[in-house]
N, C-alpha and C positions, 0 to 999 in steps of 0.2 A: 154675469157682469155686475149685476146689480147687487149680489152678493159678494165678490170683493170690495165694492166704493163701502159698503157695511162695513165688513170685518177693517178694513182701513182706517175709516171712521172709526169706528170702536177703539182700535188702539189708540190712537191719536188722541182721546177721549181720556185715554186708560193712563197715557204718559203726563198728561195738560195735568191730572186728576194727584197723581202721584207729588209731578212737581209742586202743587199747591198744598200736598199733604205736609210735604218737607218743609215750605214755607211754615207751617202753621206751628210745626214741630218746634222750627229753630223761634218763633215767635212767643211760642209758650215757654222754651227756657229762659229766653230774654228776660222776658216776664218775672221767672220765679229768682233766676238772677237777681233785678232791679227790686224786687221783695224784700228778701238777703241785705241786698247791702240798706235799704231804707230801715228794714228791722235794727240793722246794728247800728247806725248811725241815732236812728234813733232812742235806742236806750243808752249808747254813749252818751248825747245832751241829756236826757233824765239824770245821769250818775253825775253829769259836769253841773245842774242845776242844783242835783244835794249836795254836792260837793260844795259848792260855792255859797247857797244857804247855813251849812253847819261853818264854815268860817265867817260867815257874816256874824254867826251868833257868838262864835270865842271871840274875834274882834269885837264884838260890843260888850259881850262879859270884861273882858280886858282894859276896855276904856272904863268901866264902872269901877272894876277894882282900882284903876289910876287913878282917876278922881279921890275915891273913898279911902286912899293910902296919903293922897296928897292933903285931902282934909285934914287925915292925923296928925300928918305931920307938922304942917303950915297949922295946926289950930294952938293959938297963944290965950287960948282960957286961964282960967285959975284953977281948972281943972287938974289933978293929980297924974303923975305921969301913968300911975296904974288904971283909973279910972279913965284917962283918954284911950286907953289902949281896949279895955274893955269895951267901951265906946263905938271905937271903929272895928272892931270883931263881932260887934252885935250887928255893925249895918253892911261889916260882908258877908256873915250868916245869914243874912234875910235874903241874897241873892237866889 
């Protein structure tokens, strides 16, 4: 008698033990799931921060050459037409 409530037991033990292994299974995919997607979310914001970086830098190259076209042009010196032009090509070469 006391040797079936055992082997009873034991199974019982044996199924409890199983089902907790599955839990642990589907737990640790979760897991490597929620990894995955964190990974590529996250080097998408990296790409979307260079990305918006390198246009910050042409939009402000672009406002410089604005300015430095609009000097030339708006500049009413007594300066020579070829020496103003020289002028403003020497100070968008220095960019």
């Amino acid at each position: 008698m006391k040797l079936d409530e055992l082997s009873a037991r034991k199974t019982a033990l044996q199924a409890e033990l199983q089902k907790i292994q599955w839990e642990e299974k589907k737990c640790n995919t979760l897991r490597q799931n929620i990894d995955i997607v964190l990974k590529i979310y996250s080097e998408r914001y990296k790409q979307t921060e260079t990305f918006i970086r390198r246009n910050e830098m042409i939009l402000h190259s672009t406002q410089i050459l604005h300015i430095r076209f609009k000097e030339f042009y708006s500049d009413s010196s007594t300066e020579t037409d070829s020496a103003r032009r020289l002028n403003a090509l020497s100070k968008i070469s220095s960019l």
